[in-house]
N, C-alpha and C positions, 0 to 999 in steps of 0.2 A: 640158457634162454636169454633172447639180447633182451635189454634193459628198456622199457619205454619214455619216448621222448616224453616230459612233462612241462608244460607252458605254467612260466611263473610269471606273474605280473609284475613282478619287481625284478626280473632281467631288463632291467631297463641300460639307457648306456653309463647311467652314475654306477653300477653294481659292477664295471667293464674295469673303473679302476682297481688298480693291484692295493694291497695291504701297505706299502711304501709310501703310496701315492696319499694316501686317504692320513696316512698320520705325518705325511710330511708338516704339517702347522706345530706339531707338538714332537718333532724331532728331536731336538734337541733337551727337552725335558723328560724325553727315555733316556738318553746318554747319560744326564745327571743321575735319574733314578738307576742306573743301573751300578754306576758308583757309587752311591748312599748304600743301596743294597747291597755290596761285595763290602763293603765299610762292618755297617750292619751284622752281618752273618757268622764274621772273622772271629776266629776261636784258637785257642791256645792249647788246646787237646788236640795232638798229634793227628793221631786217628780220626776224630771229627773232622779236622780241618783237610784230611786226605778226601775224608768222602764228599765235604762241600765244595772241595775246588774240583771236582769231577762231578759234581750237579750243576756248578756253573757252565761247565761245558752242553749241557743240552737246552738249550736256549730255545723257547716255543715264540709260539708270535706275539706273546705280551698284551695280549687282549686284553685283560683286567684292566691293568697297570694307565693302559693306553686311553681305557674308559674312566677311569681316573681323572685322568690330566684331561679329555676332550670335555667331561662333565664340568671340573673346573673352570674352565677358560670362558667357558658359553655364559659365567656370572661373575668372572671378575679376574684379578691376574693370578697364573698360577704362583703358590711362596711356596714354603717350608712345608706349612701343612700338609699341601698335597703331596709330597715326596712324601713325606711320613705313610699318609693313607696308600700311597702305592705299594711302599716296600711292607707294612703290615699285611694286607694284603693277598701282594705276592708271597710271603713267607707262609703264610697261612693256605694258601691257594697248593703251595707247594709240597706243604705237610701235608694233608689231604692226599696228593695224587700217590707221594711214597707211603702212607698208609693204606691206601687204595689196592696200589701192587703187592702187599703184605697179604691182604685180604683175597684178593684175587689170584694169590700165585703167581704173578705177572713175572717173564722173564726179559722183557722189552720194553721201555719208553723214549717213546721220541728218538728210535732207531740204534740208544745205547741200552745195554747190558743194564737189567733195573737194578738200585740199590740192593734189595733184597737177594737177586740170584748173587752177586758180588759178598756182601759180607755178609748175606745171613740176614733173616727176618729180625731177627733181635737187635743188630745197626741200624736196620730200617725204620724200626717203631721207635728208637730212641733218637736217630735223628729228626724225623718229624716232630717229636715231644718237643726237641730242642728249637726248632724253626718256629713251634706254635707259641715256644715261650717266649722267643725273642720278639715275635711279633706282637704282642701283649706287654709285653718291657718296653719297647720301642713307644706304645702309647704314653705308660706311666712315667718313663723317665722325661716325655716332651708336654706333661700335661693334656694330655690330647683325651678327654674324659667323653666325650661325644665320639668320637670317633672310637675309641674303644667299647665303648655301649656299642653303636653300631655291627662293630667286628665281633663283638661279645654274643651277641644274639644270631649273628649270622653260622659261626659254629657249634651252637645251640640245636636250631634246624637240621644244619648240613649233615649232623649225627642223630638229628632222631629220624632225620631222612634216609639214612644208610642203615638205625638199627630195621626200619618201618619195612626198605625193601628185602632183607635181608628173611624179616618174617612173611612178607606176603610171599617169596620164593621157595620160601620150604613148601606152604603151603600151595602154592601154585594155583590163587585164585586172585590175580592179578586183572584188574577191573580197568576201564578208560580215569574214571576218577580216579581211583588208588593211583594210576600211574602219573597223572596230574600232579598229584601233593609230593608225592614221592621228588620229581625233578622238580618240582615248587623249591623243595627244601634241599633236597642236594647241590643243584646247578644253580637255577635262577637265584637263592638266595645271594649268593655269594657275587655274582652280576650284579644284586639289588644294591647289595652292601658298598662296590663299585661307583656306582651312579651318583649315590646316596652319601659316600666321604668327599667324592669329587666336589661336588655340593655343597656341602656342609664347610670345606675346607674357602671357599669362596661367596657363598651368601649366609645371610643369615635370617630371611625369608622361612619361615617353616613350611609354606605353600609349597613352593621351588621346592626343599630340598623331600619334603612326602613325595611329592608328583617325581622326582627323579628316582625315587626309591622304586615307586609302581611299573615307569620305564624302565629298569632296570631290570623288574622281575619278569615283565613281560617281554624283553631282550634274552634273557638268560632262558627262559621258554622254549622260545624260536631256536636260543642257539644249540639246546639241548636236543629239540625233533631232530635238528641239522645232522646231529651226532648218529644219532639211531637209526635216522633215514640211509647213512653213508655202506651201517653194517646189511641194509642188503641191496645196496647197489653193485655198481662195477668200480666206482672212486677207490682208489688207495689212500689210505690215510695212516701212514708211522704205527700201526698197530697189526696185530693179525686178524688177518679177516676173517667176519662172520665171529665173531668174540661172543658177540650177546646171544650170540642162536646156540655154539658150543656151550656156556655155562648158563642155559635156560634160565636167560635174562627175557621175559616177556617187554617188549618197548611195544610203542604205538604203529606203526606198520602192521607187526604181525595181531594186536587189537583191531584194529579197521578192517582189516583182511578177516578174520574171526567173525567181524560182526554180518557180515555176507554171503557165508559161506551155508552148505546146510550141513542139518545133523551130523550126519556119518561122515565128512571129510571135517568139522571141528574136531571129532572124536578122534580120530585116522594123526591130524597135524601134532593135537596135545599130546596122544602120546610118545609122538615122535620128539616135540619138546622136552618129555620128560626123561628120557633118555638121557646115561650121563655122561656116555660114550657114542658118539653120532659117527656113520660113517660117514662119506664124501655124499654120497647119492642122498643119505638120513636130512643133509645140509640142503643138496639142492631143492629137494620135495618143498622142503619149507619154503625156501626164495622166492622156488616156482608157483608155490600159492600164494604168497603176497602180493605177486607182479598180476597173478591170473585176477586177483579178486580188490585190486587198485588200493592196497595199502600204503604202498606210495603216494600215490596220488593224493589220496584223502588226508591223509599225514602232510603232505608241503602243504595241505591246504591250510591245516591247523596252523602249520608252521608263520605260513604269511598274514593268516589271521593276526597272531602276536605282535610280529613286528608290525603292520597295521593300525592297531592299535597305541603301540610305544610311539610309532611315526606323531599320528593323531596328537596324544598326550603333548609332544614335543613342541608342536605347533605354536599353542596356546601359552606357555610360558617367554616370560622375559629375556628372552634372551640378547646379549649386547653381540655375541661373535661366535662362526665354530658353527651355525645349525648346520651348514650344507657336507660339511666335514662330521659333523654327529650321525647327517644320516646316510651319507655312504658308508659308516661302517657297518648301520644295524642292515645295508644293502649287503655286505661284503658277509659278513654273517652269516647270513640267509642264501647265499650263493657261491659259498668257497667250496671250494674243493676238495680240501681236505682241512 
């Protein structure tokens, strides 16, 4: 079934520029942070230090790190601290995904061979251990005691958010709201947390740096629908398609399509969800009724709702530099491709 055109009101032509374009201002303080962070990381265990110089080779777009440094600069110039809050962070950002592919079986990330299929779940969960203590070290050894709160509370969430979906999926009464809190706490937080070091790292306004936490969460929102909306398009995106429909992941699509549908074809989809071997056709049924019953649709809408909002918020603060570059990326977000 082709895929229906959807009009987003934020296709505008700032959304047109590429992910290059948008952080070229903070260029060069990726490059820095990307040397703090291989600094950072470096280990003297044989074996550890095998498996991180092949994590460094899968290099994502740096999204965090990038909201980081663009949060910074919109209140003051970026120093030290920000590098610091990047590479916390991203190390933290990073532990998460390889305990993620633990939890999920994952034999793929970002097109290499995951940790986990390579040496084994048991290298996976103690490298992440190892990346989420470093990035916790990294605070205490630079005094960085606010930003470690920050980060502290953000992995607080990001795991009662993964034990939270983990229960609502056995159970399989996955609700609009539950799905809410659920990416509240998984995704958005750790976007919050982003916004919110950037911040923190260059003002000392407590207005500023709340209001950039709330931006954050409501970016991390958006970028989360992005996610789920892609597993039932046609976009390719470095993973295996249709992931959330094989491991009856309920996202928002197939909710919004649910809530339209009648009786007997809710009944008909669930238990095709609940299936825990799906055939090719078991897949398409469901796409086909997402697309039939404007799951999509209803979903970008939430989506642009969020960023909407974060725009809104962004307006209204002081900002000295960096807004038109802040807000082509929450455009870039809301309109990548993969």
């Amino acid at each position: 079934m082709a895929e229906p055109a959807i009009k987003n009101k934020f296709s505008t032509p700032i959304s047109e520029r590429s992910l290059e374009e948008i952080t070229e201002p903070v260029k060069d303080h990726i490059s820095t942070f990307r040397t703090f962070f291989k600094k950072e990381i470096d280990t003297d265990v044989f074996l550890l230090n095998q498996i991180v110089h092949y994590l460094l080779r899968q290099k994502g777009k740096e999204i965090r790190p990038t909201l980081v440094f663009m949060s910074a600069r919109m209140f003051g110039d970026v120093d030290k601290k920000s590098y610091i809050a990047a590479t916390m962070i991203e190390l933290l950002h990073t532990a998460t995904l390889i305990h993620d592919d633990v939890v999920d079986e994952a034999d793929i990330r970002r097109g290499f061979l995951s940790i986990n299929k390579l040496w084994k779940n048991k290298a996976g969960v103690l490298l992440g251990d190892f990346l989420l203590s470093k990035g916790l070290l990294i605070a205490l050894d630079h005094k960085e005691y606010d930003q470690l709160q920050i980060l502290s509370n953000a992995v607080k969430l990001m795991s009662e958010g993964e034990l939270r979906q983990l229960k609502t999926a056995k159970l399989f009464n996955m609700t609009e709201e539950r799905y809410f809190q659920i990416i509240s706490e998984k995704t958005a937080s750790l976007i919050a947390a982003c916004c919110e070091c950037g911040a923190t790292a260059t003002s000392d306004d407590p207005d500023v740096i709340r209001a950039m936490r709330d931006i954050g969460m409501n970016i991390g929102i958006a970028f989360q629908i992005k996610d789920d909306l892609f597993d039932y398009g046609l976009d390719d995106i470095g993973k295996p398609k249709r992931n959330d429909i094989q491991e009856r992941k309920v996202t928002l699509p197939l909710i919004k399509a649910l809530e339209k549908a009648g009786t007997l074809e809710k009944l008909r989809i669930r238990r095709l969800m609940k299936k825990r071997k799906k055939r090719n056709k078991d897949v398409n049924k469901i796409v086909d009724f997402v697309h039939k019953y404007d799951g999509l649709v209803e979903s970008e809408k939430a989506m642009n709702s969020y960023a909407e909002d974060a725009l809104k918020q962004l307006k209204s603060l002081p900002i000295k530099k960096g807004y038109e570059d802040f807000e082509a990326l929450i455009h870039f977000i809301i309109n990548r491709k993969k």
